[in-house]
ZADREN-949641 format. One record per residue: x, y negated, z of N, C-alpha, C in turn; residue in one letter. Coordinates in steps of 0.05 Angstrom, whole numbers, plus 5000, padded with zeros to 4 digits. Layout:
BEGIN
XYZXYZXYZA
...
REM end
This chain:
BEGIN
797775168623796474918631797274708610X
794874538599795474358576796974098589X
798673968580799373748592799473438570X
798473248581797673108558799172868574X
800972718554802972478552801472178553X
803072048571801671758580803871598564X
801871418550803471248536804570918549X
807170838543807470618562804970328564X
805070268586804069988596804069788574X
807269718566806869568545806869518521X
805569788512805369818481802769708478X
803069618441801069478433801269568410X
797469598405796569718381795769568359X
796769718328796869488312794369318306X
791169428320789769308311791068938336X
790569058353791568808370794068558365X
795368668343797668578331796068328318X
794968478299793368258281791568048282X
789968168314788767838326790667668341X
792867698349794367528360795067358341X
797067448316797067338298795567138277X
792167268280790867078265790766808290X
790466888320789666658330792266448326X
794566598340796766348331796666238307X
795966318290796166188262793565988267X
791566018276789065808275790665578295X
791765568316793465458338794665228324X
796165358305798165268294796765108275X
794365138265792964928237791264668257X
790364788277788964628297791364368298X
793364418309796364288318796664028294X
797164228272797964108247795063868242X
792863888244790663668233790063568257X
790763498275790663408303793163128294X
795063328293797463088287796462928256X
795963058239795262888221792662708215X
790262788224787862688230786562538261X
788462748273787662588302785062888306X
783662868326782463148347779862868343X
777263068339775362908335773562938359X
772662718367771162678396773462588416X
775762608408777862648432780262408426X
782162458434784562208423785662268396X
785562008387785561968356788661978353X
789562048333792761988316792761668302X
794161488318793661308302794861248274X
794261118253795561148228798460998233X
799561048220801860908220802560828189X
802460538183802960388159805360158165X
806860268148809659948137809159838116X
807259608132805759368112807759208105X
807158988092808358808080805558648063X
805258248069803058178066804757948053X
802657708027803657478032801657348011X
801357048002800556947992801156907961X
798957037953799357057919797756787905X
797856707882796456487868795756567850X
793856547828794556437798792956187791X
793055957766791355867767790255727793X
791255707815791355497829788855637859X
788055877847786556107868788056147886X
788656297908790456387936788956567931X
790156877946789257087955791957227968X
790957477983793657597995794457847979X
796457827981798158097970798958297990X
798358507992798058758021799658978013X
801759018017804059278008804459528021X
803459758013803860028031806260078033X
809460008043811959988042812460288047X
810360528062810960728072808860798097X
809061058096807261168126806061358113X
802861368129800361428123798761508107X
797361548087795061558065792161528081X
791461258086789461158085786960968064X
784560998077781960858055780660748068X
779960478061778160338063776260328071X
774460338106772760418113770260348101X
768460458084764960388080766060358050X
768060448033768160418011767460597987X
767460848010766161097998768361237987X
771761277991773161377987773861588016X
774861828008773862018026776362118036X
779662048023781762128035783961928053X
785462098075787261928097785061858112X
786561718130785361538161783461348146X
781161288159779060968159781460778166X
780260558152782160268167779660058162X
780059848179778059598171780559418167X
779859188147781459078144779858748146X
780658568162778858328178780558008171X
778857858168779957668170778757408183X
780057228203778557018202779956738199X
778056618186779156308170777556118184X
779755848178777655658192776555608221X
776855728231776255678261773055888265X
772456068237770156268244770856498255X
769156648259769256918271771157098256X
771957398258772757618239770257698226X
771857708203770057738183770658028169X
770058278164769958468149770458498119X
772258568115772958518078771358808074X
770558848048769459008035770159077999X
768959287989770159327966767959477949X
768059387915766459507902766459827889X
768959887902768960137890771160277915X
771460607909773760767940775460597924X
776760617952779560447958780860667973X
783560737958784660937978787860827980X
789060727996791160657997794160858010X
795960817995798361027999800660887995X
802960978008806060928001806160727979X
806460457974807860427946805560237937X
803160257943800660117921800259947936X
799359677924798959487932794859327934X
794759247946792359177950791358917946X
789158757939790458437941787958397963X
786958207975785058057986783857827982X
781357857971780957567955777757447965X
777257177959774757077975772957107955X
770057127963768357037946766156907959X
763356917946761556707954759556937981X
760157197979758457308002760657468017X
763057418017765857488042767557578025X
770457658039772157708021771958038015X
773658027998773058357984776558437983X
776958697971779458797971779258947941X
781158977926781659117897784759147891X
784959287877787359417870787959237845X
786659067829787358907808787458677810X
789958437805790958167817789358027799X
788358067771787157927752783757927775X
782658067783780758047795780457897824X
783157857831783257807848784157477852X
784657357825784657127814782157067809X
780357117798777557097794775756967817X
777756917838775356967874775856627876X
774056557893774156327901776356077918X
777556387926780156217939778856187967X
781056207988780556148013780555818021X
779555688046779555498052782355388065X
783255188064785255078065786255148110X
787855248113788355308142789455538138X
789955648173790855828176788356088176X
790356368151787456568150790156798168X
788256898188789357118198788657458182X
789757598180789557868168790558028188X
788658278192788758438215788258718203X
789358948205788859238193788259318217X
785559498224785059688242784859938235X
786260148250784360358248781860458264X
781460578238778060568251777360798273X
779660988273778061218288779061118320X
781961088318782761008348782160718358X
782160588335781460368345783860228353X
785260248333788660058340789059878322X
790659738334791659498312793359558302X
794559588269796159768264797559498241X
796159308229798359118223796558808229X
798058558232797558318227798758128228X
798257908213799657668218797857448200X
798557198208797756998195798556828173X
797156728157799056568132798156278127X
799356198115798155758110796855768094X
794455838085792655678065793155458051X
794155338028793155008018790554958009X
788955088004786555057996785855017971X
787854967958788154967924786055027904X
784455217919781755347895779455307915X
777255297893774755217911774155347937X
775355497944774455547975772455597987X
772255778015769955818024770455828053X
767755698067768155658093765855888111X
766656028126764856128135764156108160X
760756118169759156108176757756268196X
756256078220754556358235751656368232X
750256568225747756608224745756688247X
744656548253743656658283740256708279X
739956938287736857068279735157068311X
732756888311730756978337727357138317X
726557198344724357358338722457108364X
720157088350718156828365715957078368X
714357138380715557198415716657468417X
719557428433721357618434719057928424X
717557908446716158148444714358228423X
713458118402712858138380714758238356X
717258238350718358488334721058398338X
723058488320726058518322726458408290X
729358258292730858088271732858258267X
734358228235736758368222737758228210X
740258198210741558028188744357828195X
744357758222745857628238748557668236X
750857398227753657448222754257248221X
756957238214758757088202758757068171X
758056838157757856878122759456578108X
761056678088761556468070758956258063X
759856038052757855858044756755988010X
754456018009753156087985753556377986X
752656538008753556848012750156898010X
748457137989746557108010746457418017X
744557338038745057548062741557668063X
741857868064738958008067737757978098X
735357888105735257868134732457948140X
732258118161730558268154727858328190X
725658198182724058208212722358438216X
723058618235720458758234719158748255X
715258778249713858768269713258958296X
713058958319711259148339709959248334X
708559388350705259358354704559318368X
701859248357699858968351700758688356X
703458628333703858418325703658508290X
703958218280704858248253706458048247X
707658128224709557818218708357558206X
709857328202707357128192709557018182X
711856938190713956668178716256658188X
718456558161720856488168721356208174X
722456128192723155808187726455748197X
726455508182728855398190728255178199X
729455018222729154708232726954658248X
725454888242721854748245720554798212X
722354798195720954858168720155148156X
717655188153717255418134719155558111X
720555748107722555758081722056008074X
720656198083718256468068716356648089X
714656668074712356888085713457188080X
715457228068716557558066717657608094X
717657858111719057958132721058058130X
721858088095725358168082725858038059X
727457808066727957608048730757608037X
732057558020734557428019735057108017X
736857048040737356808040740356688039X
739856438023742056388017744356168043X
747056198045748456178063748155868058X
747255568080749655308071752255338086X
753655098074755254978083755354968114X
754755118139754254988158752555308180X
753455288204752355438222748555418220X
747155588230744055548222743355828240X
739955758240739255888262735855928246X
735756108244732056218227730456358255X
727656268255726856478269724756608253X
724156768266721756958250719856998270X
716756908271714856858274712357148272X
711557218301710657518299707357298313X
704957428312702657478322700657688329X
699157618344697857928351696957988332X
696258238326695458328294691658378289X
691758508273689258468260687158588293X
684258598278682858668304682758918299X
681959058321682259328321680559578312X
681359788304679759878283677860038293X
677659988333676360148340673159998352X
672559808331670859688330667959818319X
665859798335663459968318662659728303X
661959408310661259198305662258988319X
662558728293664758498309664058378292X
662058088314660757828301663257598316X
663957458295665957268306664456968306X
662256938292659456728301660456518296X
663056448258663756298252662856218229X
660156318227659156118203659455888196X
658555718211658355398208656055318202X
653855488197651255368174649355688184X
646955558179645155828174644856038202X
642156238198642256348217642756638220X
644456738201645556988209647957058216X
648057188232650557228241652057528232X
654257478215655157698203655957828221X
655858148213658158378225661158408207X
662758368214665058328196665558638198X
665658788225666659038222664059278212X
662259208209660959468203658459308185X
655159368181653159318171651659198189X
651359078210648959048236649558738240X
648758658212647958318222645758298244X
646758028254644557928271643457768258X
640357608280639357368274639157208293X
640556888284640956748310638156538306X
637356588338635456428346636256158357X
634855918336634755638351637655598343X
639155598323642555538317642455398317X
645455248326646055048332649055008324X
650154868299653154928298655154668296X
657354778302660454578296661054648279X
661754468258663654548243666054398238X
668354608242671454488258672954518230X
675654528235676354498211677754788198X
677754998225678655238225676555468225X
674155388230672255548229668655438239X
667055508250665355478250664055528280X
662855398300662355408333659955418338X
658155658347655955678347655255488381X
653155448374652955278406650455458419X
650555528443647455578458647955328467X
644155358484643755098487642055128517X
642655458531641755458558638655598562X
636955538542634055498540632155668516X
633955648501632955798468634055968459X
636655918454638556078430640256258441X
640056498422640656718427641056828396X
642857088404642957228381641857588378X
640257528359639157848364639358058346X
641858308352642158568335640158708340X
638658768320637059018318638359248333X
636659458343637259698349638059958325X
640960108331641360238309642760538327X
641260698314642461028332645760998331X
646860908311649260888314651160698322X
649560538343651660348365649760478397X
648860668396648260798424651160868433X
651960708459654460978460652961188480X
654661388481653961648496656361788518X
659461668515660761718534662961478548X
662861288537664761058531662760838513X
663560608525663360368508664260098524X
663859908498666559698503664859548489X
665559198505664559018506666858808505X
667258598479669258408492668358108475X
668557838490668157608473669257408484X
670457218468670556898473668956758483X
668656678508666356538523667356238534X
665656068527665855758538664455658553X
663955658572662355578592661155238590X
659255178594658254838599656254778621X
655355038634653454998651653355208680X
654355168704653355388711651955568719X
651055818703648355878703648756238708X
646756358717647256648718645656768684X
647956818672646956808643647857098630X
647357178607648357448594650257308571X
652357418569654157388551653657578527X
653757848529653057968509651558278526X
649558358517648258518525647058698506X
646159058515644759198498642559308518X
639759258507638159238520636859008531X
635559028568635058818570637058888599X
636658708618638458668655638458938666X
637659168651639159428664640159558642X
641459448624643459668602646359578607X
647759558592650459528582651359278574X
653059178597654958778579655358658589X
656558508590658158308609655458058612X
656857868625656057688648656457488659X
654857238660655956938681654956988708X
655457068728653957018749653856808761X
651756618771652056358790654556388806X
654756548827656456528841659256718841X
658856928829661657078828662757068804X
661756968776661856848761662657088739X
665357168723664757468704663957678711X
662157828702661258128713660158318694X
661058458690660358778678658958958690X
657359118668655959338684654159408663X
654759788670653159968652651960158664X
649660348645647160398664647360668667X
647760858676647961188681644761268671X
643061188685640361238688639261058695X
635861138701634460868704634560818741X
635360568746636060528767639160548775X
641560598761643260748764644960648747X
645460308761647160158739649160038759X
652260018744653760088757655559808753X
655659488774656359288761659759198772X
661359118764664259038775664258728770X
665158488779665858278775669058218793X
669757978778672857848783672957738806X
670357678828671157588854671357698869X
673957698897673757838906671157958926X
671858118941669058248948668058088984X
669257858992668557709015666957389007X
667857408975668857068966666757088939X
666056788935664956688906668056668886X
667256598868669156508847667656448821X
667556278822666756088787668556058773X
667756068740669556038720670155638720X
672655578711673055338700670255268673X
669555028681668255078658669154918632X
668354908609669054708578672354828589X
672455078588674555238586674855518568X
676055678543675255888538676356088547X
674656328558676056558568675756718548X
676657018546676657208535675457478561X
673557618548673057818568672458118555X
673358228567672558558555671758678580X
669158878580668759108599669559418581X
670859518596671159818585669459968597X
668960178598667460548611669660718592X
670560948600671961098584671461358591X
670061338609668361698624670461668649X
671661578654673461468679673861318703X
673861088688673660868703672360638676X
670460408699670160188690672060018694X
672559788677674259588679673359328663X
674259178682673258858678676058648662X
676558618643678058488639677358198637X
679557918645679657758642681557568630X
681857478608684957358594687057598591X
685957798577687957998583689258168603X
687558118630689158168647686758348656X
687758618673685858778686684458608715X
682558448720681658378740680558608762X
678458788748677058978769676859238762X
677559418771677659678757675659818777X
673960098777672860188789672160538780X
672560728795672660928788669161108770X
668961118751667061258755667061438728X
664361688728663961848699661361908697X
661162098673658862158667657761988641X
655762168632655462048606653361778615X
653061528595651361348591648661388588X
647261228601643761318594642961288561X
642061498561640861478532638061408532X
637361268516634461118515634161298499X
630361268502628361378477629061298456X
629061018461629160728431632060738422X
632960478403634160438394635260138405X
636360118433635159868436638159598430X
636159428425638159218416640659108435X
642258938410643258858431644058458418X
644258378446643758098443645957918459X
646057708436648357618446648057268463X
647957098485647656918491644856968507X
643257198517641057178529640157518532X
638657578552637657878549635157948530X
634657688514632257728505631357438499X
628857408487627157158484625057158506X
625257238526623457198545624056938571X
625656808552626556558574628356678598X
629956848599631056998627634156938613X
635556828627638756848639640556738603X
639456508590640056418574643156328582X
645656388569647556208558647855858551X
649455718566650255528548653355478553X
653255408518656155348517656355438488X
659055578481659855708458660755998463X
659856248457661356458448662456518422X
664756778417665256768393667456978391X
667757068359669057318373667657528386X
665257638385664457878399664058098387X
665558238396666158638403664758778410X
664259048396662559178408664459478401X
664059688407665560058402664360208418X
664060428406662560688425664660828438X
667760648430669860878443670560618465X
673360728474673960518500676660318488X
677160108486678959978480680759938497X
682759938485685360008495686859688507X
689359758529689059488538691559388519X
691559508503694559338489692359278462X
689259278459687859218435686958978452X
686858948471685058728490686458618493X
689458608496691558358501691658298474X
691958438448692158258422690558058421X
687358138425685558018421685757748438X
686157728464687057558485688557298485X
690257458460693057218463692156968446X
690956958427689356688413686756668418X
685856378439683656258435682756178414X
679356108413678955968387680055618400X
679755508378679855218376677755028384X
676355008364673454838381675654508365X
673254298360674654148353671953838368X
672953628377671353368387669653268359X
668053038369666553028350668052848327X
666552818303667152638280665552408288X
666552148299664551888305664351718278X
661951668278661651438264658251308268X
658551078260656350858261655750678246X
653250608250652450268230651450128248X
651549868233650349638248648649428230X
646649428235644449258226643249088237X
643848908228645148708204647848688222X
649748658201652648538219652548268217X
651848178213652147858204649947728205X
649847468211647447288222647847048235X
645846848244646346648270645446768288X
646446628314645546728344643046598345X
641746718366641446958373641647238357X
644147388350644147648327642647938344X
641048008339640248188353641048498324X
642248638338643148828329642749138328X
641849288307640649538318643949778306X
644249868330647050038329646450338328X
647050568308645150728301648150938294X
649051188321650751338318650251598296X
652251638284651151808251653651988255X
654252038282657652178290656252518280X
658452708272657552908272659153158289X
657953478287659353528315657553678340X
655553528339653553618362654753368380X
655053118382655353058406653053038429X
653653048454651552938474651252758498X
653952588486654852398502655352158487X
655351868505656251628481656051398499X
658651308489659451058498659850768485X
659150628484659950408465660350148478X
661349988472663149788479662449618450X
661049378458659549238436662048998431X
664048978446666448698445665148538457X
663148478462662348188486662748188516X
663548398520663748448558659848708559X
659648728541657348908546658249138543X
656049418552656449668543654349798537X
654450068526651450278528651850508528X
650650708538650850948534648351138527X
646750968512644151118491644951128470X
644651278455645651468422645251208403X
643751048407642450878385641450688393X
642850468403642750208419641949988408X
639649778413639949518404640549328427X
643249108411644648998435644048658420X
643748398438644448168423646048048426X
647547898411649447738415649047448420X
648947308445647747118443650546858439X
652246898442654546688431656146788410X
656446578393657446608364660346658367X
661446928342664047028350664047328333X
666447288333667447538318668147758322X
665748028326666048208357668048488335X
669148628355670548918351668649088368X
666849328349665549468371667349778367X
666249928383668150218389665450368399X
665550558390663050828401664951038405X
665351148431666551468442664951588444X
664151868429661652028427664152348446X
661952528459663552728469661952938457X
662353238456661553488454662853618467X
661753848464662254128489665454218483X
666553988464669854098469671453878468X
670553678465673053418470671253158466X
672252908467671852638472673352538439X
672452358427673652198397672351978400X
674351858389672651558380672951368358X
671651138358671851008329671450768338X
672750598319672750198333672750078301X
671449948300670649788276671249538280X
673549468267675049178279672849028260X
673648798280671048518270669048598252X
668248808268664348848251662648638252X
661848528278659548308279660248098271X
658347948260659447628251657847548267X
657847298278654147238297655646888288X
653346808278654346488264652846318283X
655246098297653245888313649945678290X
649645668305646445498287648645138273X
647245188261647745038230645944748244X
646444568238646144288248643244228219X
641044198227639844128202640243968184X
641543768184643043568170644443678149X
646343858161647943858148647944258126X
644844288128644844518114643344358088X
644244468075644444358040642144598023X
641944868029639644998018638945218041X
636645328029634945378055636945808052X
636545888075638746168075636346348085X
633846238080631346508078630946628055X
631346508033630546708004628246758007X
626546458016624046478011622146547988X
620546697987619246707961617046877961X
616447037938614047267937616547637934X
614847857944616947967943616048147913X
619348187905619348307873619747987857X
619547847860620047617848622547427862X
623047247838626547047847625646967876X
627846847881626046667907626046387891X
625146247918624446007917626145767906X
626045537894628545457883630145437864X
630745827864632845877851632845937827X
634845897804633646037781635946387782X
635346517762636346827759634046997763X
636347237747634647437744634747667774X
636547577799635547687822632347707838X
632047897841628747887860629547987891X
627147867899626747917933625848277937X
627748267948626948657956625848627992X
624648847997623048878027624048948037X
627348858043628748898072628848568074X
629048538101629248228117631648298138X
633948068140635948088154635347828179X
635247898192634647608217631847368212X
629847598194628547368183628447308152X
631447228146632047248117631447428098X
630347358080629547568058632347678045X
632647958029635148008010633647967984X
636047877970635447867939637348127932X
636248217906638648537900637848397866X
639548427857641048517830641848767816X
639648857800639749107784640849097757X
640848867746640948857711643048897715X
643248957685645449067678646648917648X
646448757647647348507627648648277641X
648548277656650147997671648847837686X
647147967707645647757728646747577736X
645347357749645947207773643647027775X
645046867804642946677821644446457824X
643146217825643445917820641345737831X
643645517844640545307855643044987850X
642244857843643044627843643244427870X
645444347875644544177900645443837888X
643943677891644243367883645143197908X
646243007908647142707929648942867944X
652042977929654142987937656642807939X
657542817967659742627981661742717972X
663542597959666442627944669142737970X
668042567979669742458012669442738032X
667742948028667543108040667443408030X
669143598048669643898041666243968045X
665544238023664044348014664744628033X
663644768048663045078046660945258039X
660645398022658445688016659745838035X
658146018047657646268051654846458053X
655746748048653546798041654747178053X
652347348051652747668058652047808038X
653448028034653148128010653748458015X
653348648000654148887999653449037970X
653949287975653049407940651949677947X
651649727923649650057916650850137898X
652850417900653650537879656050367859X
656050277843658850127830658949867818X
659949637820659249467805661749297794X
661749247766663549257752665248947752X
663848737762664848497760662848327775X
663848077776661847827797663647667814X
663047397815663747217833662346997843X
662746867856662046607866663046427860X
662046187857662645847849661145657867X
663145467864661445197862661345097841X
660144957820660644857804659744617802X
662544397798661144087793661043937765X
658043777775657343657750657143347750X
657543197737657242937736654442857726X
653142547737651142437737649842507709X
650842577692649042647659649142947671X
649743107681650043417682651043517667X
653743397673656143517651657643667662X
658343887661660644117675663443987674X
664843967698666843747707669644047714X
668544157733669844327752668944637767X
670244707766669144997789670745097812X
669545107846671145157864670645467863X
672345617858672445947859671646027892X
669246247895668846287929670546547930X
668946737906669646967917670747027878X
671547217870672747287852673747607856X
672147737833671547987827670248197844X
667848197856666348237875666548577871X
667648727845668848977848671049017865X
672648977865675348917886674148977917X
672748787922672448817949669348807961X
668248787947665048907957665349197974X
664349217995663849518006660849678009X
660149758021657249978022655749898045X
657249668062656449528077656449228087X
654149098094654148768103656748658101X
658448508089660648318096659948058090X
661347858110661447588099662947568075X
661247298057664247248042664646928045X
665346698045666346518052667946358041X
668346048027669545928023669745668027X
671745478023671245218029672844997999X
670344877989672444757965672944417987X
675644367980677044168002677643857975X
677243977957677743647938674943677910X
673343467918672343457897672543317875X
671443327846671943127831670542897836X
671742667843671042377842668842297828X
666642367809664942217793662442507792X
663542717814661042897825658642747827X
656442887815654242807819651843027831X
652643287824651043537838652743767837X
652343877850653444127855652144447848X
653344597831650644867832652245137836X
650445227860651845487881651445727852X
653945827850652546077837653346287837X
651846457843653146737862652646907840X
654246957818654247087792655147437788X
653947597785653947917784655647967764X
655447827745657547867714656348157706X
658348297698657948537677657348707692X
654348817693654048967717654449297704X
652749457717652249677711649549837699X
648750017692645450137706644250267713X
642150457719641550537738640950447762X
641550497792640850407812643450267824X
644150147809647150057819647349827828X
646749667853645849367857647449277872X
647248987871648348827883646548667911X
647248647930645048507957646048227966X
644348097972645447877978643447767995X
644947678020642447568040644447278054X
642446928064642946828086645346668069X
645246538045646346418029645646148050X
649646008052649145728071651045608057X
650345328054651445138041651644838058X
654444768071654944628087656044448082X
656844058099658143928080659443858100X
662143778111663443848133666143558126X
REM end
């Protein structure tokens, strides 16, 4: 019988020998870089350094001197040196934050080597060379704290503080504080603590559907880049960076924004499918251009094109201003059974698209017991979606009405149009007001493309007022024709003549029956605001003249095309009449004027001329006189009225007026002379009406 031997329990075979051995030996290296590195993910080894720090000079610079007395072999965190423990090494001066020192090249520090710390104009830095470290700006006069961390555990492993004198130009540092305008429009970079004259890269980026637009400081613009470098002052500061909804969206088939200002077509900005606007009517603002309906006529009409049929989805969206309330089409394809939004009289936005004939499918914003009207000379924004899903009614961005439905869109035979402000020219469900901004896509727009679009109204701007008045000047009874030339579209008007009177017809004649010096004001309105205009002391209205005491006649009687009556010069009577009074105008261009002599003047008494005047185009010189002559008609004197009639002539009626108060004693006549001097040529004239000569 074979008998076979059991070997003991605790014998061990040499292969088994050899993995024990390799593992203790791995045990044992684990152990060893645990203690020396610290266990990664887990608790760190903190470094252990016997610093030694203090204040070095040259040249009248400060910086610190940092001594590895013993320990560790550590480097410089972010310096790009790759042996020993990380350390940060921090400082803060001045009463600023910690500040991060940094270095231009690895920094690896050991036993024995010394380090310096020195300032510059974008934070302090660290180098192994004292000549470079002289070179730095020098810290600011105070206490600078110096702090060594390590970086893995996160310990404080040396610090202390030292006295600054401030000795070298110095640097004070700073907080930079970064916003984003509106939060939700993108994110800011760059934000710290910085020396003065540090600059710092700062950096905005946009969302989506925002974009960036501006940096500012204070309220001030300081760049259109979204990654700038900017430079540090003297002083804490705060930038924001400026986001908006972004471009329009690219899921546009066609998009008329109906900002011409002029003319009757209405571009497609996003595709080829101009329209033609019927009966236009425009503003023009200072940001763009405001088409007006007018309720009755105007409309805008796209041709029909196979490629704005939609067939599973389509989308409708525009800027709408309401002025009337009326059950009207805002934008439509077809005629009152296709596809587009809506004014209704009483429930006021409404959407709706057509499955088939008969088989149109409408949602509006009121609820379903209640009316609801829009505000009106208010702008909304509206979009209808279909997406094969659901319809949806948007209003200001906001989902108002949603409704479940599918199936494809009716497809017409035709190609049929689509129209914007009316269903057609058949007089049916006309617009008034302003649209603008209108959308069209065969796909479904999205509600984060409908809130971009949402978030800026247009503008719209009140009218430009202005007016004349004919004749300004006269005796009473002044009857006055007031003639508004405001631009704008206004369709409102107010005026306030300064006598306790008023009017509210476009083009008023008002009289003035007591003499006085009026301020009139015209407030004209349009379909977006109220402006106005006041013309200080426009009217003259002259009480009546005592017959006695008028000295030449102020009709400029005569033949017309010829002088007047009286007088000598080369002025003629032209065929406008002011109160009666004829105008004389002055064309030459050699040196016109007009003259009348007046005889049996009182020494003892003040003289006044006046007279009305205006111009045409430019005139180079001219004044008024009296001029006195003695009993032979000898030139004695001249009372100056008016003097350089370039200066202050305007494009309209003014008085001009004088009074000579001392005459010469041995006066024997007097001669008015209202002199043009060096004129111009061409049609460049001088007017003159209602010449009065008084002895007072």
């Amino acid at each position: 019988m074979e008998m076979s031997r059991r070997e003991p329990d605790n014998a061990v075979t040499p292969a088994i020998s050899v993995m024990l051995l390799v593992l203790l030996t791995a045990i044992i290296a684990i152990i060893m870089y645990a203690f020396i590195y610290g266990i990664p993910g887990g608790l760190e080894k903190s470094a252990f350094i016997a610093a030694e720090a203090g204040v070095d000079e040259i040249n009248g610079t400060e910086f610190l001197t940092i001594s590895h007395r013993g320990g560790d072999e550590v480097f410089l965190n972010g310096s790009g040196a790759a042996r020993g423990i990380p350390i940060d090494i921090r400082t803060t001066a001045a009463g600023g934050g910690p500040v991060l020192a940094g270095a231009d090249y690895p920094v690896t520090w050991k036993a024995g080597q010394v380090l310096y710390l020195y300032n510059t104009p974008s934070g302090p830095k660290i180098t192994i060379d004292r000549l470079t470290a002289a070179e730095g700006t020098g810290f600011p006069a105070g206490d600078l704290e110096l702090v060594i961390i390590d970086t893995n555990a996160e310990v404080r492993v040396f610090g202390s503080t030292f006295a600054i004198s401030g000795n070298g130009q110095g640097s004070t540092f700073h907080m930079l504080t970064l916003e984003a305008e509106p939060v939700q429009g993108g994110s800011v970079a760059g934000e710290g603590n910085y020396s003065h004259g540090a600059g710092i890269p700062v950096i905005a980026t946009q969302k989506e559907g925002y974009r960036f637009v501006k940096w500012t400081e204070a309220g001030e613009e300081i760049s259109i880049d979204s990654n700038f470098t900017y430079t540090m002052p003297d002083r804490d500061v705060s930038l924001i960076a400026f986001f908006e909804p972004g471009p329009i969206p690219v899921t546009y088939s066609a998009f008329w924004p109906l900002d011409e200002g002029t003319g009757a077509i209405a571009s497609d900005r996003a595709g080829s499918y101009d329209g033609s606007i019927i009966n236009p009517n425009w503003i023009e603002c200072q940001d763009r251009g405001y088409l007006l309906f007018d309720g009755s006529t105007s409309y805008v009409n796209i041709e029909g094109n196979p490629n704005l049929k939609p067939v599973s989805a389509v989308s409708f969206e525009a800027w709408v201003y309401p002025t009337e309330y009326k059950t009207a089409k805002v934008i439509q394809m077809r005629d009152w059974d296709g596809h587009g939004l809506d004014l209704n009289l009483w429930k006021g936005w409404q959407g709706g698209v057509n499955h088939g004939p008969g088989a149109k499918t409408t949602i509006d914003w009121a609820p379903s017991d209640a009316n609801r009207r829009p505000d009106l000379f208010t702008w909304y924004h509206l979009a209808l979606v279909y997406d094969n899903a659901t319809l949806k009614l948007y209003v200001d961005g906001v989902l108002e009405k949603s409704q479940p439905l599918t199936g494809a869109l009716h497809i017409w035979s035709f190609n049929p149009p689509i129209r914007i402000g009316s269903e057609g020219g058949d007089g049916h469900k006309f617009f008034k007001g302003s649209i603008a901004n209108v959308g069209y896509s065969t796909d479904a727009f999205t509600a984060a493309e409908i809130a971009a679009q949402a978030a800026t109204p247009p503008g719209g701007c009140p009218p430009e007022v202005h007016f004349t008045a004919v004749p300004a000047h006269g005796q009473i009874p002044l009857t006055v024709s007031f003639t508004d030339t405001s631009t704008r579209m206004p369709y409102a008007w107010s005026w306030d003549f300064g006598d306790g009177n008023t009017s509210a017809e476009q083009n008023p004649v008002h009289t003035y029956e007591s003499a006085g010096t009026y301020t009139v004001t015209l407030q004209a309105t349009n379909i977006f605001g109220t402006a106005s205009r006041t013309q200080e002391d426009l009217i003259h209205a002259e009480g009546v003249i005592e017959p006695g005491n008028l000295l030449i006649n102020p009709a400029f009687s005569g033949t017309l095309g010829e002088r007047p009556d009286s007088w000598q010069g080369t002025s003629r009577i032209t065929s406008e009449a002011v109160n009666g009074n004829n105008i004389v105008m002055d064309i030459s261009d050699g040196g016109g004027f007009l003259r009348q002599s007046v005889d049996g003047i009182e020494t003892d008494k003040a003289y006044t001329l006046s007279f009305y005047a205006k111009k045409n185009g430019t005139i180079n010189s001219g004044w008024s006189q009296l001029a006195f002559y003695d009993d032979k008609d000898k030139y004695i004197d001249a009372c100056v009225i008016v003097h350089n009639f370039d200066e202050v002539i305007q494009d309209d009626w003014q008085i001009f007026e004088g009074t000579c108060h001392t005459i010469p004693a041995n006066t024997g006549s007097i001669r008015v002379e209202i002199i043009r001097g060096l004129g111009t040529t061409g049609t460049d004239a001088l007017f003159i009406h209602s010449p009065v000569l008084v002895a007072g």
